[in-house]
C-alpha positions as CSV (number, residue, x, y, z in Angstrom):
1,X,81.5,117.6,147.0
2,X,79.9,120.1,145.1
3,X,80.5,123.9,143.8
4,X,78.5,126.7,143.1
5,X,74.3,126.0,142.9
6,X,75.5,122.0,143.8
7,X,77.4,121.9,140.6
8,X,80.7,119.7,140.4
9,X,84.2,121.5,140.8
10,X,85.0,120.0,137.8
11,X,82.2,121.9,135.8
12,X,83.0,125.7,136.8
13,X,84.2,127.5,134.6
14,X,88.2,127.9,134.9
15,X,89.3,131.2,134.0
16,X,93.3,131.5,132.5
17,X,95.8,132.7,134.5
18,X,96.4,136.5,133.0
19,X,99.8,136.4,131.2
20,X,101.0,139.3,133.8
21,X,100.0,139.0,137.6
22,X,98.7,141.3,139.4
23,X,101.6,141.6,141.7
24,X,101.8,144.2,144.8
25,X,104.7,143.7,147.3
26,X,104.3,144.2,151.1
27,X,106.2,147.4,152.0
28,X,106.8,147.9,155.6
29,X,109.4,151.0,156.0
30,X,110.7,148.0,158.6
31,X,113.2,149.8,161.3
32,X,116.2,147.8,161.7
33,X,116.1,145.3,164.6
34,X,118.2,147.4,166.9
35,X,116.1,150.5,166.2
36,X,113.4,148.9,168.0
37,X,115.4,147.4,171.0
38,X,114.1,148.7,174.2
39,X,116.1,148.4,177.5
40,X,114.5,145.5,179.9
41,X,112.0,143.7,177.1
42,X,113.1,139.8,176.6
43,X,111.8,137.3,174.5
44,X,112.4,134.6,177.4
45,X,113.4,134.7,181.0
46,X,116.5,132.4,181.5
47,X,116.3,130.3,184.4
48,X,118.5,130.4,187.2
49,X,121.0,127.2,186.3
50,X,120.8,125.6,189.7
51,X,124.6,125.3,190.1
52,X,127.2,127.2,191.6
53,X,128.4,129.8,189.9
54,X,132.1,129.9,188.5
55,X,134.2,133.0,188.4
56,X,135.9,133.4,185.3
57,X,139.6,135.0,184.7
58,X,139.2,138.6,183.5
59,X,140.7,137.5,180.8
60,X,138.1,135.7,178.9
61,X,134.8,138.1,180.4
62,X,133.6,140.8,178.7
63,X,133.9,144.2,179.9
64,X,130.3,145.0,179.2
65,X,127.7,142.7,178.3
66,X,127.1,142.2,174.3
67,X,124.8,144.8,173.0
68,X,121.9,142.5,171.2
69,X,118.8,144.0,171.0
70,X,116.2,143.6,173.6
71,X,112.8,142.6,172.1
72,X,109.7,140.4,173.4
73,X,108.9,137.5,171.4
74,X,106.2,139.1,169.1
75,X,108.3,141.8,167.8
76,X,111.0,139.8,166.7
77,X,108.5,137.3,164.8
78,X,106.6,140.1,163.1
79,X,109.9,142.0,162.4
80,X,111.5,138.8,159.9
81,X,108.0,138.2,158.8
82,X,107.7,141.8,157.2
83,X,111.5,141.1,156.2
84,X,110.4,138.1,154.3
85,X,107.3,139.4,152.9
86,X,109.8,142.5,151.3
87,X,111.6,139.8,149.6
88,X,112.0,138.2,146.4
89,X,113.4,134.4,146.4
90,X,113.1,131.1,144.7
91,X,110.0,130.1,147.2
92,X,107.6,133.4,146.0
93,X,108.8,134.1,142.3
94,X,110.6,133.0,139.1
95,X,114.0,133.1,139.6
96,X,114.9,132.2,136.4
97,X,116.7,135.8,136.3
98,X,119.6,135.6,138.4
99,X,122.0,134.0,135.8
100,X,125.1,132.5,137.1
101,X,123.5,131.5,140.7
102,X,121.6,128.9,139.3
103,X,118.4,129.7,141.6
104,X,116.5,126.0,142.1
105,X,113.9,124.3,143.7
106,X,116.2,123.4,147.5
107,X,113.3,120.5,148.4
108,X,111.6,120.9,151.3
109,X,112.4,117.7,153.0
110,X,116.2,118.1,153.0
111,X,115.8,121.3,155.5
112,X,113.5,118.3,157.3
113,X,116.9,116.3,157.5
114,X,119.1,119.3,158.0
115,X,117.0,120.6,161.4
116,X,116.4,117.5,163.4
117,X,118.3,117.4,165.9
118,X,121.3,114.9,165.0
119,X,122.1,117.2,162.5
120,X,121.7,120.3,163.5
121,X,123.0,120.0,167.8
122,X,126.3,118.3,166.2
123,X,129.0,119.8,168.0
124,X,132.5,120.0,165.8
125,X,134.3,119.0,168.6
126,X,132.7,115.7,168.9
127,X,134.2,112.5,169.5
128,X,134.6,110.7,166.0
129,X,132.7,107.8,167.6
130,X,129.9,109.6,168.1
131,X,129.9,111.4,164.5
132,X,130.3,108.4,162.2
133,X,126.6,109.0,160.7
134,X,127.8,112.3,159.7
135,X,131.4,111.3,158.7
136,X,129.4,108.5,156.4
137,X,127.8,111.0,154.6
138,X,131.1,113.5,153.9
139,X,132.6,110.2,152.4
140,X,129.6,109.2,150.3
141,X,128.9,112.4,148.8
142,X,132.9,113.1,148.3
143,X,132.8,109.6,146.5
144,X,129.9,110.7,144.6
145,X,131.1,113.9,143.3
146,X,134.5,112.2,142.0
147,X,132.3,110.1,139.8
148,X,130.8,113.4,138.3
149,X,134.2,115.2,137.9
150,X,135.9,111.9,137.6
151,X,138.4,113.5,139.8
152,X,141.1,111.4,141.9
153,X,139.5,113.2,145.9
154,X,137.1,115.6,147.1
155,X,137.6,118.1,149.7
156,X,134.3,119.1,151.0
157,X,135.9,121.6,154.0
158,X,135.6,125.3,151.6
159,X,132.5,127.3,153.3
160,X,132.0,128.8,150.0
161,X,132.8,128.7,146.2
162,X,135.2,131.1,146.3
163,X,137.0,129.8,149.3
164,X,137.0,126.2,146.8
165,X,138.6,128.5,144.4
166,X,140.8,129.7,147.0
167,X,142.0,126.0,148.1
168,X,142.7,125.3,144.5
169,X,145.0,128.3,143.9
170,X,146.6,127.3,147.2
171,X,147.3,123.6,145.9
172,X,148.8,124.9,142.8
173,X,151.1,126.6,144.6
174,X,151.6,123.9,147.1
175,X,152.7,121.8,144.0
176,X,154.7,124.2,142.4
177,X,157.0,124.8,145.7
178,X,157.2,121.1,145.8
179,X,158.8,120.9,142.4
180,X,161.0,123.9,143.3
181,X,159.2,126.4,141.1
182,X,157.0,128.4,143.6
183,X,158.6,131.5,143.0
184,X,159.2,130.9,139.1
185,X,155.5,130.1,138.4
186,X,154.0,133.8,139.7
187,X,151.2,133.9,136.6
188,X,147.6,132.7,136.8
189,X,146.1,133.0,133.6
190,X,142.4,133.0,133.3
191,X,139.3,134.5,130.6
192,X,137.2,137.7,131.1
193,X,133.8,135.3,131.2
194,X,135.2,133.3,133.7
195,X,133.9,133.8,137.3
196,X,135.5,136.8,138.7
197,X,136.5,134.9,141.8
198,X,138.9,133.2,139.5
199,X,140.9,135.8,139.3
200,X,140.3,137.3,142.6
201,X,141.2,134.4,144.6
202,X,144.3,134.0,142.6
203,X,145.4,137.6,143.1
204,X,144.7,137.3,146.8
205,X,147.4,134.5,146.4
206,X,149.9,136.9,144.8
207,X,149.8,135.9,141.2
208,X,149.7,137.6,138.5
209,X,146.6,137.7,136.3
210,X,146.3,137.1,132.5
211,X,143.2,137.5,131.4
212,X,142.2,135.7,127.9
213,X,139.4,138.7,125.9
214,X,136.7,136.7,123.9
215,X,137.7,136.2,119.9
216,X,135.6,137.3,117.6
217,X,133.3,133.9,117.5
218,X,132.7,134.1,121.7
219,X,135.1,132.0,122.7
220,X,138.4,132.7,124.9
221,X,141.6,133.4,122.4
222,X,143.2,130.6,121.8
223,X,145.8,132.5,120.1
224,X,146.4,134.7,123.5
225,X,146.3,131.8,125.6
226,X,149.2,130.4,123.2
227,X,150.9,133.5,123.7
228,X,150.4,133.7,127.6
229,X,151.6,130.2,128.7
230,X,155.0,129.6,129.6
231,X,157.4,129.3,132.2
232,X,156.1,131.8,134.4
233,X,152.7,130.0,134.3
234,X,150.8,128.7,137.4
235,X,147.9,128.0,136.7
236,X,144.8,128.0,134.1
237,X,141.8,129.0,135.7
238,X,138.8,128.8,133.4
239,X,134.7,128.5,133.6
240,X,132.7,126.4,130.8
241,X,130.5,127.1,129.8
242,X,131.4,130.7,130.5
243,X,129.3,133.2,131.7
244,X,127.7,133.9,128.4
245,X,126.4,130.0,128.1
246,X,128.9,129.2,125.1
247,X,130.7,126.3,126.3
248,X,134.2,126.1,124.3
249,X,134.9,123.3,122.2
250,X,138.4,123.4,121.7
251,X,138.5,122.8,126.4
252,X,141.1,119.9,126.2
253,X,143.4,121.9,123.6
254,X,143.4,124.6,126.3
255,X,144.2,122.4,129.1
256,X,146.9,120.8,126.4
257,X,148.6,124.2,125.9
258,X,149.2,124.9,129.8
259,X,150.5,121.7,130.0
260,X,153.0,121.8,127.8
261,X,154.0,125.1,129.6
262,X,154.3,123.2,133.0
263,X,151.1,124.9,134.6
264,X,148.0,123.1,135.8
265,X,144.5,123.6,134.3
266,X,141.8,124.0,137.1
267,X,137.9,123.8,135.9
268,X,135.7,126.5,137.6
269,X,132.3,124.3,137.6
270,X,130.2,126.4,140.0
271,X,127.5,126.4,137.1
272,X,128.0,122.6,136.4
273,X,123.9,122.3,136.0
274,X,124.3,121.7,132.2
275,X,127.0,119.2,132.2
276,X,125.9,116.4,135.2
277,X,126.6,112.8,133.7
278,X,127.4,114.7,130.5
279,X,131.1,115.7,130.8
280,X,133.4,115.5,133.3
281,X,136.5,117.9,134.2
282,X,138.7,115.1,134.2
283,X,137.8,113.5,130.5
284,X,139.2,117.4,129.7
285,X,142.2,116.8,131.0
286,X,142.0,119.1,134.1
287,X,144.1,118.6,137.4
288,X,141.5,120.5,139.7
289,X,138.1,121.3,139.6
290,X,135.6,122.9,142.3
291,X,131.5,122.7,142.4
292,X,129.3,124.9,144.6
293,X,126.8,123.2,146.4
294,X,124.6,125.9,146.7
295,X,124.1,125.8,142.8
296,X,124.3,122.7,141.1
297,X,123.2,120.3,144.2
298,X,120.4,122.3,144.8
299,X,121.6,123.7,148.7
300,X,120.3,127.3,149.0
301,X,122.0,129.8,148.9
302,X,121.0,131.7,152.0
303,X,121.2,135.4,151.4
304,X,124.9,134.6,150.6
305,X,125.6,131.9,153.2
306,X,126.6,129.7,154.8
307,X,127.5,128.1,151.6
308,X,129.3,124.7,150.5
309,X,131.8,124.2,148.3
310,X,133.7,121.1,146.7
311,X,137.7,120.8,145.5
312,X,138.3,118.1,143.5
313,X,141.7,117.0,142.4
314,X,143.9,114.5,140.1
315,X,145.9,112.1,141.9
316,X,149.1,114.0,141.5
317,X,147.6,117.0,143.8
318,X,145.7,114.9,146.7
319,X,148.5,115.0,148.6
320,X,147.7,119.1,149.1
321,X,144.6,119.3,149.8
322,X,142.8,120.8,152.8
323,X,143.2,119.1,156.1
324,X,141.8,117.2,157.7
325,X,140.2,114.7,155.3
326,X,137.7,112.1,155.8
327,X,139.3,108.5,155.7
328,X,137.1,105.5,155.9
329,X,139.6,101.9,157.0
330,X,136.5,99.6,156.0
331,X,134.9,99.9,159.6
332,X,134.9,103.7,160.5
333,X,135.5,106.7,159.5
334,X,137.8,109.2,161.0
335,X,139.7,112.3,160.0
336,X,142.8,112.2,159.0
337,X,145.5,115.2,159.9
338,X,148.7,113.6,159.3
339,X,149.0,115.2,155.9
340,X,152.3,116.8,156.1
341,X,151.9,118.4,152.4
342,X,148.4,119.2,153.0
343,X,147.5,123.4,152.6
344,X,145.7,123.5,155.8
345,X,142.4,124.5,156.6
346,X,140.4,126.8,154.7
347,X,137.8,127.0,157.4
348,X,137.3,125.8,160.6
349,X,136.3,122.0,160.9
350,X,135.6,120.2,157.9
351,X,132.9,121.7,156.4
352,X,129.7,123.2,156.1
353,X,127.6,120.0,157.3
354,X,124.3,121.2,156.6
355,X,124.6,122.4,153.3
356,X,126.5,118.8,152.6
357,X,123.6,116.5,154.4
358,X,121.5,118.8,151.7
359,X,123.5,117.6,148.9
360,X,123.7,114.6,149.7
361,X,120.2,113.7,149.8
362,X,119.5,115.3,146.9
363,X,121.9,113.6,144.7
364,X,120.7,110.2,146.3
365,X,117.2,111.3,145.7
366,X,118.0,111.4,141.9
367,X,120.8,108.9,141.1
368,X,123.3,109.2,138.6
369,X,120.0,109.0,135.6
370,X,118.4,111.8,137.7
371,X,121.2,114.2,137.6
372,X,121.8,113.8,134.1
373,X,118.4,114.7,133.6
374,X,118.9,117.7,135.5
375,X,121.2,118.9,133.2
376,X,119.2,117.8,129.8
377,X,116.0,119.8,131.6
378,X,118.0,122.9,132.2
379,X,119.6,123.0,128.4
380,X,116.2,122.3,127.5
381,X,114.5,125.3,129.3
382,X,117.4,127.8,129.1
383,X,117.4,126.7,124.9
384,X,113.1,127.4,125.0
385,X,113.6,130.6,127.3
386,X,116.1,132.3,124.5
387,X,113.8,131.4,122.0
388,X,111.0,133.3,123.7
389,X,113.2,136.1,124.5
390,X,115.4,136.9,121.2
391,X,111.5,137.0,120.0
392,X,111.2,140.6,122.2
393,X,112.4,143.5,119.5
394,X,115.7,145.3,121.1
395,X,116.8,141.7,122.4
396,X,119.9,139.7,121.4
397,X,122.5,137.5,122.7
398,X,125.6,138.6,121.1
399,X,127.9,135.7,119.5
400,X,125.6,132.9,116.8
401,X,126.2,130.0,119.1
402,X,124.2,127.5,120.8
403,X,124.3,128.3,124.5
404,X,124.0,125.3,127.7
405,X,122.4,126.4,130.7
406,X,122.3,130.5,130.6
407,X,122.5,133.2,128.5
408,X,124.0,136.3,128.6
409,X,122.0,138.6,126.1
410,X,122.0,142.4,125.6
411,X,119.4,145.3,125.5
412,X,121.5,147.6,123.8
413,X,119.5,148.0,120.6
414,X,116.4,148.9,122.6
415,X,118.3,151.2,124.9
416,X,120.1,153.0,121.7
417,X,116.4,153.1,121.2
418,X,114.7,154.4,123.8
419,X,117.4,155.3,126.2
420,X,116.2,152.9,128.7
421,X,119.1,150.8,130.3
422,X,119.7,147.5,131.5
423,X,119.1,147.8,135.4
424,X,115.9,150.0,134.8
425,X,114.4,147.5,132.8
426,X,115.3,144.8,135.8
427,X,113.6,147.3,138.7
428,X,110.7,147.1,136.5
429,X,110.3,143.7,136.1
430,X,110.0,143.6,140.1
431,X,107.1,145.3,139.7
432,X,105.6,141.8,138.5
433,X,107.2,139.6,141.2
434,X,110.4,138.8,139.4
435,X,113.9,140.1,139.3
436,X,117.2,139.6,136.9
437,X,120.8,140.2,137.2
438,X,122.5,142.5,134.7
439,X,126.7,140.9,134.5
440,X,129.5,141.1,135.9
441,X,131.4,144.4,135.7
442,X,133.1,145.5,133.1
443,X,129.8,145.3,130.8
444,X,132.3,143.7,127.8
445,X,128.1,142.6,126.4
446,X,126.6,146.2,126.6
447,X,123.4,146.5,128.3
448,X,123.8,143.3,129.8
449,X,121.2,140.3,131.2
450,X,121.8,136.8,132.3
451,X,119.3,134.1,132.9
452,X,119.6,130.6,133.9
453,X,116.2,129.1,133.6
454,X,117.9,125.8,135.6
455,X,115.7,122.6,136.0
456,X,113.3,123.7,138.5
457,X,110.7,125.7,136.4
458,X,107.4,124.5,133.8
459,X,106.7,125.7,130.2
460,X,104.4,127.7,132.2
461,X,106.8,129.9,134.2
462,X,109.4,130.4,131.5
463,X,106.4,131.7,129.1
464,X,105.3,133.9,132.6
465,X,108.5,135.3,132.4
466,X,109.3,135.8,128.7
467,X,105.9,137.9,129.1
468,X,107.0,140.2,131.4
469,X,110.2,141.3,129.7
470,X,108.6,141.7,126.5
471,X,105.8,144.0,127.9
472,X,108.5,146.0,130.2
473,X,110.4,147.0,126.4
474,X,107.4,147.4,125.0
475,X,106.6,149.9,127.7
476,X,110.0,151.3,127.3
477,X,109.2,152.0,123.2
478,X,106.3,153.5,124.6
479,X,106.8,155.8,128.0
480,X,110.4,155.3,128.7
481,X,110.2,157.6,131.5
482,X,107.6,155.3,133.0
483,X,109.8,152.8,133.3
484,X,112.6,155.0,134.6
485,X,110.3,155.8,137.0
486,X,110.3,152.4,138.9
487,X,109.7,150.8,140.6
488,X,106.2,151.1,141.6
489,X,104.6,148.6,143.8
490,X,107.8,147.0,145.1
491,X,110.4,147.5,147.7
492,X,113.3,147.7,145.5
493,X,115.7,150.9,146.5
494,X,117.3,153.0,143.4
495,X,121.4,153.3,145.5
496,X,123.2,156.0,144.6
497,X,126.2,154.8,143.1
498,X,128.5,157.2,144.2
499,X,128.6,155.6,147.3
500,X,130.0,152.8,145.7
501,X,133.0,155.1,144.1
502,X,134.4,156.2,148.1
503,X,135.6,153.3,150.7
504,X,134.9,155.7,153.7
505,X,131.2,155.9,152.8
506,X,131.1,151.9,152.9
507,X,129.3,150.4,156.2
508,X,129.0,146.8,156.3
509,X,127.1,147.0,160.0
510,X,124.2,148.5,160.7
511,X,126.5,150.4,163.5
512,X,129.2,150.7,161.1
513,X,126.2,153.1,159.3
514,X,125.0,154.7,162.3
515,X,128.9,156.0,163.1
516,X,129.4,156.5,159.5
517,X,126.2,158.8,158.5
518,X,124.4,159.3,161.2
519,X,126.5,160.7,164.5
């Protein structure tokens, strides 16, 4: 096979990729799907059933038929393809920039596994006879994952991180009523780094929340925490490495002191993509721990869900955990509800199958060597990516320590600067096919930006990316009104953020809007 004037492919001259890309994205001005409903189009005509028809009670028919939107089959393929040519995800860009989510490579051949039919027609309601297959792979994966957090059990049932989070808070208090100290024990203490949902999910339980500032070295007062814990204590709930990448040393001193106190310690690993075969939540003394499957074992996320999450607990705390498990008596598995201390469901069923099926193969895929790698790539590449970016004048990542598998660092020398700020600089960067995430509110680092760099992406890529924020401040030095200006070939939307400040304006429905802003 030749090339150009029958000269080998392997002879032309290759040019370099040009450090920034010439990036435009699609921008339709798409309507929303019921916008472009039009009474009597269909998709498909249903077929008569060929059976008599049955008369239901009035009590379980609708009074008028559902109001779905009435498209052929064209529309609604071109309407999601524009959708997903506005978008920005993992499969079209570096995602290196949404820190915290751990954004990676979900391989292709798991969603294989995850559509054919044995997965994907499985009814909930099945027989456990027919189900073993899928009730095989619960068990595996749970046995898999108490390896890595050389927990006691796994609970796969939580739809979600937070909902783990959630079914850990209720297990504390599960335990604490058992003991007679329910009411006593009202305080969950947690750190201002630590995933929000920490103290969320807590405070949806009732408790109290203590939240442990940073000490002047980045890592969570020891001194407060000292101060905090006693008999009124729940519960510590605690992320490391914390948001900012600094994983704290002193862990098992922490988990010591809430001990002492009578509470339990409960590790928030929804960002465990550093630690795989490195440490585990148990070797730190920790009574519960949770991992998000949509992070660390590579499921996607999916726009938010459906999502997986994993509790794990010692052996002191099985007895609470969501119902019902997955037993296995040597020659099938079944699912066990006879759990009289058991906190219930915390969704329907017993989990988000799947987003576990996706796990699961990719864990077997890499074996316990491969997942340790995972983690030594992602230290690797999030250690190279703050190299390249503390390189970009106006950049820093507040705190002199060595950070695992994110960063949070700051623009707030180049904004003082220039007057630029963190989320402008972030529209921006869409501009060139990529995107970041500023922090979690309050901004405690000022002018705020987290990356996770995760496994998934080359040399190439993190230098691709590095690139593009260092040109962005350099354009802020330069024209900061320019960038202010953004974005300019993207789809991005500047929201007004007083919105935000009024509940009534909310609309989580596009006829919630409609009612809302438009009538």
């Amino acid at each position: 096979m030749s090339g150009h004037a029958g000269e080998p492919f392997a002879k032309l001259p290759v040019e370099p990729k040009p450090p920034l890309r010439r990036f435009h994205q699609a921008r339709w001005d798409e309507p929303i799907i019921f916008e472009q409903s039009r009474p009597g189009r269909r998709g498909i005509s249903v077929p008569a059933a060929g059976v008599p028809a049955v008369e239901l009670p009035g009590s379980v028919r609708r009074a008028e038929p559902p109001r779905l939107p009435e498209m052929g089959q064209l529309q609604v393929l071109r309407h999601y393809v524009r959708l997903s040519q506005e978008n920005l995800g993992v499969d079209n860009a570096i995602a290196v920039g949404q820190g915290t989510c751990t954004m990676k490579y979900s391989p292709k051949i798991n969603d294989r596994f995850v559509s054919d039919p044995k997965v994907a027609e499985l009814h909930p309601l099945q027989p456990e006879d027919t189900v073993q297959g899928t009730l095989e792979i619960y068990w595996q994966l749970e046995r898999i994952l108490t390896e890595v957090s050389g927990m006691h059990r796994v609970s796969l049932q939580p739809g979600s991180g937070s909902a783990a989070i959630y079914a850990n808070v209720a297990m504390i208090r599960a335990y604490h009523a058992s003991r007679g100290e329910g009411r006593q024990r009202d305080q969950v203490i947690t750190t201002m780094f630590s995933h929000p949902s920490n103290a969320a999910c807590a405070k949806t339980a009732g408790y109290e929340i203590i939240t442990l500032m940073p000490d002047a070295d980045g890592y969570p007062d020891i001194e407060a925490l000292r101060a905090a814990a006693g008999p009124r204590t729940a519960a510590l709930l605690i992320t490391n490495p914390e948001d900012t990448g600094i994983f704290n040393p002193r862990i098992a001193e922490f988990v010591d002191i809430v001990h002492r106190a009578g509470g339990l310690a409960c590790y928030d690993q929804a960002n465990a993509n550093g630690l795989l075969g490195i440490t585990r939540a148990a070797d730190a003394g920790f009574d519960l721990c949770h991992f998000n499957l949509h992070k660390t074992f590579s499921t996607p996320h999916a726009c938010g869900g459906p999502a997986a999450g994993a509790c794990g607990v010692s052996e002191a705390l099985a007895p609470f955990l969501p119902g019902p498990t997955v037993e296995f008596d040597g020659e099938r598995y079944y699912l066990d509800a006879d759990r009289p201390q058991s906190v219930g469901k915390i969704r329907p069923f017993i989990g988000v199958t799947p987003n576990v099926v996706r796990a699961y193969a990719w864990a077997m895929t890499l074996g316990a060597e491969g997942l340790r790698e995972v983690a030594e790539i992602a230290v690797l590449n999030n250690n190279y990516l703050m190299h390249k970016v503390l390189q970009i004048p106006g950049a820093s990542a507040p705190w002199d320590r060595r950070r695992v598998e994110q960063v949070r660092y700051s623009w707030q020398e180049l904004s003082e600067e220039t007057g630029v700020h963190s989320e402008e600089i972030g529209i921006r960067a869409a501009d060139f096919g990529v995107h970041y995430w500023t922090s979690h509110h309050p901004y405690v680092v000022p002018e705020p930006f987290t990356l996770e760099p995760t496994e998934a992406y080359s040399q190439e890529d993190l230098d691709e990316y590095a690139a593009i924020l260092a040109h962005v401040a350099d354009e802020a030095r330069r024209d900061p009104d320019f960038v202010k200006g953004a974005p300019y070939n993207q789809t991005v939307h500047k929201t007004d953020q007083t919105w935000l400040d009024d509940p009534k304006s909310w609309a989580v429905s596009w006829r919630a809007y409609v009612r809302k802003h438009l009538s």
